[in-house]
N, C-alpha and C positions, 0 to 999 in steps of 0.2 A: 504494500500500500504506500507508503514513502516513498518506495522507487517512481510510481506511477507520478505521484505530486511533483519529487524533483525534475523525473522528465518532462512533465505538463510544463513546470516553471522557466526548464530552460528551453522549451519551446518556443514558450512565449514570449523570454526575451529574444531569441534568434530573429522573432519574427518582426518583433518592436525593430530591432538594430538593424533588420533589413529595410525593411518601410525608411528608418531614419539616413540608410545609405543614399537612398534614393534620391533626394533632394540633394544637387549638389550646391555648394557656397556661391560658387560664382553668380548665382541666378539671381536676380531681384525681381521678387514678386511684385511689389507694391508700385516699380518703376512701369510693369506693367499695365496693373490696373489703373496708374495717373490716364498710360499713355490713350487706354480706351475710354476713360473718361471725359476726354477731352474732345476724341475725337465722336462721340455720341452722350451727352450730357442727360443726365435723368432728369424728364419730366415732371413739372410737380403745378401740379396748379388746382384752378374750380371746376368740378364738373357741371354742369345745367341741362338736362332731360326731361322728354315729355315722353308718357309710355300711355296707350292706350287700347282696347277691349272695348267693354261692354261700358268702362268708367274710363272717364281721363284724368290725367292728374300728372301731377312736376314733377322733380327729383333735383335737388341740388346738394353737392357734398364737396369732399376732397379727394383727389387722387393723384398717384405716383406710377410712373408706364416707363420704363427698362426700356427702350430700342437700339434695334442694331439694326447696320449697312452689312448686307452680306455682298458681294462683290465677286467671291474666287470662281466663281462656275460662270458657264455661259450666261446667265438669267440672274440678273442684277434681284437681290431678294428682300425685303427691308419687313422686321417685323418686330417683335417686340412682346412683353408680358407685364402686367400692371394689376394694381387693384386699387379699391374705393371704398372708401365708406360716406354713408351719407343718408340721406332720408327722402323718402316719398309721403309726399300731400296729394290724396284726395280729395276734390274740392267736389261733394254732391249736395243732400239732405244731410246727410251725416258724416261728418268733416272726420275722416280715418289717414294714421298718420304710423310710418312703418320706417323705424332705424331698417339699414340696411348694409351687409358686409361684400363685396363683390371681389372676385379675382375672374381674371380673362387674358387671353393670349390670340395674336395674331400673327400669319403668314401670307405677307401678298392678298392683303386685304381680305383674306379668309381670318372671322373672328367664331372663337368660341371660347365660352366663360358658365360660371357655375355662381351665384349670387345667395342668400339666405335674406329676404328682408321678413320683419316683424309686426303683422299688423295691429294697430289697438285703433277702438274707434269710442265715441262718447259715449254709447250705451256698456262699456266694461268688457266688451268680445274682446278677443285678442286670439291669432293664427299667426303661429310659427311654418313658413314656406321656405323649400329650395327650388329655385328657378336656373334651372340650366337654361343657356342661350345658344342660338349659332346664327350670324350674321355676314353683316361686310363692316371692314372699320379700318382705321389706320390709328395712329397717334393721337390725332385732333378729331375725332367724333368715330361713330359707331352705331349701323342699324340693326337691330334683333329681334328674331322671333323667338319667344321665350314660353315655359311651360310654368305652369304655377302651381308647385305639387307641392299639398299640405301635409305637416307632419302633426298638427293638431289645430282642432276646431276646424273639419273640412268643410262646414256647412256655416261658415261666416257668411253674413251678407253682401253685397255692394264690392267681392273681390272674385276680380277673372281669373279664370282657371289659366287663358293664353292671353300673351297682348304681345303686341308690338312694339319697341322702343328706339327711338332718333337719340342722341346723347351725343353734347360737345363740348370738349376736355377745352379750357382756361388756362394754357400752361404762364406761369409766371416766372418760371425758369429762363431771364434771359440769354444766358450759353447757349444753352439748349435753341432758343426760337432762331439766332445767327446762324450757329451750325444749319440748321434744317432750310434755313434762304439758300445759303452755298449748296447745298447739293442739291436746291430744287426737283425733289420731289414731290407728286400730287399727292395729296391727301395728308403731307407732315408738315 
């Protein structure tokens, strides 16, 4: 039984000292990550959305969207991953108001994203939703057909099961808005 532990131990360092040969000194990681951050700067700014169904209603938050210039292949590729949070207003009879958590990613303006908003309205209901999406988007806005699949109180009132949603990212990252003039790309 101690045999088995000390060979387990020095297993384990072997494998530690190997992983750690790996990385050689010369490298500078951090020189790296400046040089990509400069040349593609993270987005951060307002989001403003209108999503609509059977009810219409706003959505205004914040969010932060990761893009890259992919360049090396024949087919120039630019896309990116981001997320939000933020809130939606219902404006009906009954004013229903939903925090919301969203992450999404896109490729050549193909977007798809996964969101969880929370609705509560003045009569006390409250439905926890996951809304998976798939649209078209780039960095600066995004169109989505979305499902509205309840994980409790499926039979809330005044909330679509599907909607549609237009959303346009406010970036205030000035780097960021320079950069993306020079490479003049549509839709960034």
């Amino acid at each position: 039984m101690k045999k088995r532990v000390l060979y387990s131990l020095v297993a384990v360092l072997l494998i530690c000292q190997l992983g750690i040969a790996q990385i050689a000194p010369e490298e500078n990681i951090e020189k790296k990550n400046k040089i990509a951050q400069k040349d593609h700067p993270k987005l951060k700014g307002m989001l403003l959305g209108v999503h609509g169904a059977r009810e219409t209603m706003f959505e205004i938050g914040y969010f932060y969207y990761d893009w890259t210039e992919i360049t090396t292949g024949k087919i120039p590729a630019i896309g990116g991953a981001g997320y939000s949070i933020s809130t939606e207003h219902y404006i009906n009879h009954n004013y229903i108001i939903a925090p919301k958590a969203a992450i999404w990613a896109n490729l050549l303006y193909l977007n798809v994203g996964i969101s969880t908003p929370w609705y509560f309205d003045m009569e006390k209901n409250n439905s926890l939703r996951v809304r998976p999406e798939i649209g078209v988007g780039s960095g600066s806005w995004k169109l989505t057909f979305a499902a509205n699949m309840a994980i409790t109180n499926k039979d809330m009132p005044n909330v679509s099961k599907y909607m549609v949603s237009a959303i346009c990212f406010l970036n205030f990252n000035k780097k960021a808005n320079d950069v993306k003039r020079k490479i003049g790309f549509l839709g960034l």
